[in-house]
C-alpha positions in Angstrom: 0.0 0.0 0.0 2.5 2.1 0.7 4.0 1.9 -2.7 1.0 2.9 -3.9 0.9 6.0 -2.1 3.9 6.7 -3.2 3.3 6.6 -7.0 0.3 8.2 -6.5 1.7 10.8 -5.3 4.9 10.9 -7.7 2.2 11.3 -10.5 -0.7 13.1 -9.3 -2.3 14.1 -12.3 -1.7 10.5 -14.2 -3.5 8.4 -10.8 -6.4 11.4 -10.1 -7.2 11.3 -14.3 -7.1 7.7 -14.8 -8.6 6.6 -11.3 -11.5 9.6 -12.4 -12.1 7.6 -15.4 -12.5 4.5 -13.9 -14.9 5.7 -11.4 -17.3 7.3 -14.1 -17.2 4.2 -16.2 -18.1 2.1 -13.3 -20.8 4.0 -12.3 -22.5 3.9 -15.3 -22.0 0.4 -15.2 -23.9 0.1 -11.7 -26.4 2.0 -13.5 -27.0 -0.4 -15.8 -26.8 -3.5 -13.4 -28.3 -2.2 -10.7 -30.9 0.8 -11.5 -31.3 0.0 -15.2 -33.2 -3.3 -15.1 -35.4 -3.9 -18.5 -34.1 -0.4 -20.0 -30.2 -1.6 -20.1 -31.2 -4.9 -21.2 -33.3 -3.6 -24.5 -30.5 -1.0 -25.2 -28.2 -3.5 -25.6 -27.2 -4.1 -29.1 -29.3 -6.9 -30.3 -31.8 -6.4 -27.6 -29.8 -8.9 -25.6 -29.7 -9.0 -22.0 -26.5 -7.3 -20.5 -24.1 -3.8 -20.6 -24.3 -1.4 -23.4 -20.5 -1.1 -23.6 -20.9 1.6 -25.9 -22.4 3.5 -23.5 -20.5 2.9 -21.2 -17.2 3.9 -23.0 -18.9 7.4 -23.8 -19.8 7.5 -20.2 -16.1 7.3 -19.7 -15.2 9.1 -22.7 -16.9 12.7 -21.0 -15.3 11.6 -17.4 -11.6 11.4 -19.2 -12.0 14.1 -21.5 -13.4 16.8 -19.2 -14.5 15.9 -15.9 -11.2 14.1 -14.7 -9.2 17.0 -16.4 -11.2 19.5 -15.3 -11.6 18.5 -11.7 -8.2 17.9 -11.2 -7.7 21.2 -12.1 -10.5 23.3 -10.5 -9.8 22.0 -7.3 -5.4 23.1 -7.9 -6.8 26.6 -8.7 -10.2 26.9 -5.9 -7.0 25.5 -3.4 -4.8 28.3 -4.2 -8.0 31.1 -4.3 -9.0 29.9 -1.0 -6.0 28.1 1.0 -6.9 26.6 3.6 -9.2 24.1 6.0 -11.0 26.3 8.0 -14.4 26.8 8.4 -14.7 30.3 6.1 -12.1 28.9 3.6 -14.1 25.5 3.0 -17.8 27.7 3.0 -16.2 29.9 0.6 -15.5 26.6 -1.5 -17.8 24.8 -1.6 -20.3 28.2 -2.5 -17.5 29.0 -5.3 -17.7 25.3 -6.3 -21.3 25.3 -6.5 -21.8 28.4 -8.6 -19.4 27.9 -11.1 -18.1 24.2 -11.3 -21.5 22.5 -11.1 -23.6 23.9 -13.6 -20.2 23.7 -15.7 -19.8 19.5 -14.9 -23.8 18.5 -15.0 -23.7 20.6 -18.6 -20.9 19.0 -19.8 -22.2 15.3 -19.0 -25.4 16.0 -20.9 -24.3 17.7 -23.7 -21.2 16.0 -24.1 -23.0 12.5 -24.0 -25.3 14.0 -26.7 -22.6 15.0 -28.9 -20.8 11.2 -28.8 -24.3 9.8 -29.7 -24.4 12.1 -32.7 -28.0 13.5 -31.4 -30.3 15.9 -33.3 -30.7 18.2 -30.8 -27.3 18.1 -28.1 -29.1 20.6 -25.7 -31.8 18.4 -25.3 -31.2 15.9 -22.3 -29.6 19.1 -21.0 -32.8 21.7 -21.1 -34.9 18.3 -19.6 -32.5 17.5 -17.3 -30.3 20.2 -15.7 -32.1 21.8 -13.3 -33.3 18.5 -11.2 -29.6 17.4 -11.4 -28.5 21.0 -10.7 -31.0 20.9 -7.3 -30.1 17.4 -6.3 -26.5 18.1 -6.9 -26.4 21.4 -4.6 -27.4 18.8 -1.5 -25.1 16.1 -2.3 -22.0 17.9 -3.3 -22.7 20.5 -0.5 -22.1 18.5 1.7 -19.5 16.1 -0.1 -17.2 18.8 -1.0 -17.3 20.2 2.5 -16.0 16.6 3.6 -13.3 16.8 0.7 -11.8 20.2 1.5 -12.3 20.0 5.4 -10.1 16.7 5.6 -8.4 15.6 2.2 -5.4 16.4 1.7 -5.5 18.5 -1.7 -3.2 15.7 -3.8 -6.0 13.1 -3.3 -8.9 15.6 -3.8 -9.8 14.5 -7.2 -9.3 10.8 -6.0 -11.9 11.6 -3.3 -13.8 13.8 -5.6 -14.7 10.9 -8.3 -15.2 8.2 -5.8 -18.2 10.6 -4.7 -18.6 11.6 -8.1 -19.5 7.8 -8.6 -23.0 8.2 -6.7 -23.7 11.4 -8.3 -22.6 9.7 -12.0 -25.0 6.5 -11.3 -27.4 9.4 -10.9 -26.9 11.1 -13.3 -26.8 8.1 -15.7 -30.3 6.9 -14.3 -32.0 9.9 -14.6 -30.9 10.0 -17.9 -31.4 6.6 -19.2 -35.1 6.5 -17.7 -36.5 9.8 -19.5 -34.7 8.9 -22.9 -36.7 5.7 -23.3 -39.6 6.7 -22.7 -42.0 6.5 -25.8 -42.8 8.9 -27.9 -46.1 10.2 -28.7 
């Protein structure tokens, strides 16, 4: 374990972006195990039973091209803006983090999982589905985020970040998978 440690924190960037991407793909995977039910199994190529790979690798796809990249860095730059573990450094976070990094992250996973399936319109999902994530995320990540820069140290912050990320990502997923197969009138 400890050698672990140690090359995760030789390469920062390299473990936070990789193990990032990992946690997104998984939780889209738990999504379709565990939440998905009849809806993963008929979007399955074929109609088999069983995972969508493809969407899972565009699940993972948006996690490694933005979100892991983009965490990794928002939390360097909110660290330097507002050093610091105490109680007005980590409000001032976590409000700054909320403002500006959340809408930014929600609208990226919708819109960027629109462009990957080559979608008419890639602002749908996102006008349908922003604001429930948007409300639902202000809660969760509240309150995760205050955990994160209260007690993690800021080179595993990302780390931390997408294994919280992973609830918010199966949520995400599910909330999107159930309204987009729906039928059409």
């Amino acid at each position: 374990m400890n050698r672990a440690w140690a090359a995760f924190k030789a390469h920062p960037y390299i473990s936070n972006v990789f193990g990032y991407t990992a946690l997104f793909a998984s939780a889209d995977l738990i999504q379709q195990n565990v939440l998905g039910g009849k809806q993963a199994a008929s979007s399955a190529p074929g109609g088999s039973t069983g995972i969508d790979w493809r969407q899972t690798a565009r699940v993972a796809t948006v996690g490694f091209c933005f979100h892991a990249n983009f965490n990794y860095h928002w939390l360097r730059g909110l660290e330097r803006m507002l050093p610091g573990g105490g109680v007005r450094a980590v409000m001032g976070k976590v409000i700054v983090d909320q403002l500006i990094a959340a809408p930014l992250t929600i609208s990226a996973f919708y819109i960027g999982l629109s462009l990957l399936e080559n979608k008419d319109d890639p602002l749908e999902d996102w006008r349908q589905k922003f604001l429930t994530s948007y409300k639902t995320g202000v809660v969760y990540w509240s309150t995760m985020q205050a955990v994160n820069f209260a007690f993690v140290p800021p080179v595993a912050r990302t780390v931390f970040l997408g294994g919280i990320a992973l609830t918010f990502t199966v949520f995400l997923c599910h909330l999107r998978q159930q309204r987009s197969h729906e039928p059409e009138e």
